[in-house]
N, C-alpha and C positions, 0 to 999 in steps of 0.2 A: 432724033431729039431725045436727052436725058432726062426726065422728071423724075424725080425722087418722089418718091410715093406714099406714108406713112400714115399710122394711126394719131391724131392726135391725143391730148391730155381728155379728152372726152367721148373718145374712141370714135374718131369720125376720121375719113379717110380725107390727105390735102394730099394734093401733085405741088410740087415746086420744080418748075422749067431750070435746069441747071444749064442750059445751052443760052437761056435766054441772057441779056444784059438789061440792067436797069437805069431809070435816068432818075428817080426819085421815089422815097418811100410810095406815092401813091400811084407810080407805076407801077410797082413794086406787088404791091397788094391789090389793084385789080388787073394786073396781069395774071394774078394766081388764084383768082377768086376767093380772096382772103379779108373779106372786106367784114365778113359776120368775127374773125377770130380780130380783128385790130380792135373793131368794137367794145368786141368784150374786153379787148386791152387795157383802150385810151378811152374809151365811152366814145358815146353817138356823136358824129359832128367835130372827131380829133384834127387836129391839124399837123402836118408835117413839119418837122424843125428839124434834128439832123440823122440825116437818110440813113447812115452807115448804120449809128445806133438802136435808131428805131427799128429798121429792117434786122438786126443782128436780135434785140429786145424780143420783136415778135417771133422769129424761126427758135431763140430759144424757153421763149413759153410754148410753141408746138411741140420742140423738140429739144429740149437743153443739148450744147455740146455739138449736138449734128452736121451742125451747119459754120462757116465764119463767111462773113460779110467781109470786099476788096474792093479799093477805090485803085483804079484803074488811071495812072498818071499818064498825061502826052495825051488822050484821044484828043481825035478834031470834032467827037461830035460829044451828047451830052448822055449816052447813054455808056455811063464807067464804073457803071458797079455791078458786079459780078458774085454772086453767091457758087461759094464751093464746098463741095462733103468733104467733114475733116477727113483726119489720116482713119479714125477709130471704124469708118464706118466700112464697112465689107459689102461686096454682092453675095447675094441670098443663096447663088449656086454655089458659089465658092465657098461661102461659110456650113451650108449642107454638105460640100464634101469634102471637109477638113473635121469635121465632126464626125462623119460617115467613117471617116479612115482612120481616127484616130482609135472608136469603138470597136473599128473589126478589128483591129492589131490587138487590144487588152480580149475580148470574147475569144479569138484565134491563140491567144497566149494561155488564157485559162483552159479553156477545152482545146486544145491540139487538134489531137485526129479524131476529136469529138467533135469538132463543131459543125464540120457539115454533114447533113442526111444523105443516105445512098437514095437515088432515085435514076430515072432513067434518060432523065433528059440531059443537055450539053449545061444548067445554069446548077448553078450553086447554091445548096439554102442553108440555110442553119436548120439544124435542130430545131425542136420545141423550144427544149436547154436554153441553149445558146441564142435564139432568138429573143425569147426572156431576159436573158443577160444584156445583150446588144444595145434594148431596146431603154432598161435602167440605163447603162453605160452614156448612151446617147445622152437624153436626158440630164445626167449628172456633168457632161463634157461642156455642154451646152448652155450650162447654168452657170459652171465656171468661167468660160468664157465671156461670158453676158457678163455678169457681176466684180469678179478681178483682174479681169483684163480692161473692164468697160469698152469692150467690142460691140455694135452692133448690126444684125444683119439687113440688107434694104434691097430691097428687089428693083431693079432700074428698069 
């Protein structure tokens, strides 16, 4: 099962079931135990009027952008709406190691045959140096990707 897993705007952690199908906003929200963030939405006692938007409304006050809400045409049954992660959003391993790699190539560029320490075992370290380096590098890869790419990363 997918649940997408995130902090929200008040740093409290929601799962959102991406395997699951919905048949209406308030399946929707207490399927995900999201019933305290609709609140704070639409106020105490809201009512459902139309599914796609509301559902779309709420995952983008959780999460602007994250998420698009699909009405799912032809089913026989009534559960046809379907929440999926845009294009923008990455798994967490993969965007750790597309950043991983991008910092050892520039810290390996700058320090050459500087960058790793002699030691005696079969693994690799950096330097002091070069670890320093890396660890900026990281950091700075990390921020640009976040910010101008509007990438971001989700642990599934």
């Amino acid at each position: 099962m997918a649940k997408a897993k995130m902090k929200n705007k008040s740093e409290h952690y929601i799962s959102i079931d991406l395997d699951q199908r919905y048949m209406s906003t308030y399946h929707f929200v207490g399927y995900n135990e999201l019933s305290n963030v609709a609140n704070m939405l639409w106020g105490k006692g809201w009512v459902a009027s139309d599914d796609l938007s509301q559902i779309q409304e709420l995952l983008d006050h959780v999460h602007e952008n994250m998420y698009t809400v699909h009405l799912i045409a032809g089913l026989r049954d009534d559960y046809d709406i379907e929440v999926r992660l845009n294009e923008r959003v990455v798994d967490n391993s993969d965007f750790i190691s597309v950043i991983c790699h991008l910092a050892n190539r520039v810290t390996e560029a700058k320090f050459g045959h500087m960058t790793y320490a002699d030691n005696d075992s079969d693994t690799l370290e950096y330097t002091e140096d070069a670890q320093e380096f890396f660890n900026k590098q990281y950091d700075e890869i990390e921020h640009e990707i976040i910010h101008r790419l509007n990438v971001q990363p989700l642990q599934l």
